[in-house]
C-alpha positions as CSV (number, residue, x, y, z in Angstrom):
1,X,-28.2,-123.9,-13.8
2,X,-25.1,-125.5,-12.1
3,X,-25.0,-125.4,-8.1
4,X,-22.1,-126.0,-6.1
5,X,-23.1,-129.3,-4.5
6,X,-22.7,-130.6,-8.5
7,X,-19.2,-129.0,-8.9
8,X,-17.6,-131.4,-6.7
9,X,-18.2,-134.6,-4.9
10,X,-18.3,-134.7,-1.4
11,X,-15.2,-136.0,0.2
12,X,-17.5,-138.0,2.8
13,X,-19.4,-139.7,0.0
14,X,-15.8,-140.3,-1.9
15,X,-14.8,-144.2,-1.4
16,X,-10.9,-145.2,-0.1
17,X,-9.7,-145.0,-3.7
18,X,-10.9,-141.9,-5.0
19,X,-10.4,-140.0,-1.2
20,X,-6.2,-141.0,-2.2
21,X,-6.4,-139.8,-5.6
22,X,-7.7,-136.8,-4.5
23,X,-5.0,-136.7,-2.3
24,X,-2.2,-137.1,-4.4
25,X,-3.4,-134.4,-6.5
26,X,-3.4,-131.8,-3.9
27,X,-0.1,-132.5,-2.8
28,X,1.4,-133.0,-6.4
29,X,-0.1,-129.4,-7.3
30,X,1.9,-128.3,-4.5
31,X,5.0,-129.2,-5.7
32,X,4.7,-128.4,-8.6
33,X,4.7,-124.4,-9.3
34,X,1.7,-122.9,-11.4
35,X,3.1,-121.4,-14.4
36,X,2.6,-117.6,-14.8
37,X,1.6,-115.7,-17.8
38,X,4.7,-114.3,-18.9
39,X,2.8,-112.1,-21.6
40,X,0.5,-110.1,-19.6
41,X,3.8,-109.1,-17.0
42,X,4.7,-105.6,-16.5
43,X,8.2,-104.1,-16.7
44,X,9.5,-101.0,-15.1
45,X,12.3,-99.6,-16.6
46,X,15.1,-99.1,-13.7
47,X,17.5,-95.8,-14.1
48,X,20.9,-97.2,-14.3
49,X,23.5,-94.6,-13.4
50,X,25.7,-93.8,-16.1
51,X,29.7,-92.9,-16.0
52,X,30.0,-90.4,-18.6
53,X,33.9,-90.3,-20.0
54,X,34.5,-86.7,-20.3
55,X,37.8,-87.4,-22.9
56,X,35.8,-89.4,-25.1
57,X,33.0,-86.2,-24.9
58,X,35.7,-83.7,-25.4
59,X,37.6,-85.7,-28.7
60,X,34.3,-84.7,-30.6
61,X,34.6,-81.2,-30.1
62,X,36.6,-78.8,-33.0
63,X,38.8,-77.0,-31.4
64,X,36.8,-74.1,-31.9
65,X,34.2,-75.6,-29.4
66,X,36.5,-76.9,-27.3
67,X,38.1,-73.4,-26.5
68,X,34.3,-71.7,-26.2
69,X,33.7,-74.3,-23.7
70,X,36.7,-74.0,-21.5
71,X,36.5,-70.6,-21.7
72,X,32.9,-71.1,-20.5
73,X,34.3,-73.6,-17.7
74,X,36.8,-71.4,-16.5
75,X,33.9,-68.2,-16.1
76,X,35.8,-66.3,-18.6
77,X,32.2,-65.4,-19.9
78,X,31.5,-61.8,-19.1
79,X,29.0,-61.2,-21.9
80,X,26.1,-60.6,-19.3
């Protein structure tokens, strides 16, 4: 079984050479980002607010509907 002390050599038994390649690794992983997975990322879906056109609505309507529902509008129904 593997043990930590054989992961990794020791940086005070590391010679000149390998102590500044070590070196410029670290800092080059620093600069350079570590990429994400973009897969596994969740979404949340943000409510936009919507402006509703009210003309383009009320084009649809036969004018049978569109009389019912002014008539609604104005509080002309009594039916109650």
């Amino acid at each position: 079984m593997a043990k930590i002390d054989d992961l990794k050599k020791s940086v005070s038994d590391m010679t000149d050479e390998e102590l500044m390649e070590a070196l410029k690794t670290i800092r080059s992983n620093r600069r350079i980002p570590a990429k994400k997975a973009s897969g596994k990322r969740k979404t949340t879906k943000k409510s936009k607010s919507k402006t509703i056109n009210v003309e383009g609505l009320a084009s649809g309507l036969s004018p049978e509907v569109a009389a019912a529902l002014l008539k609604e509008l104005e509080g002309g129904n009594d039916e109650s």
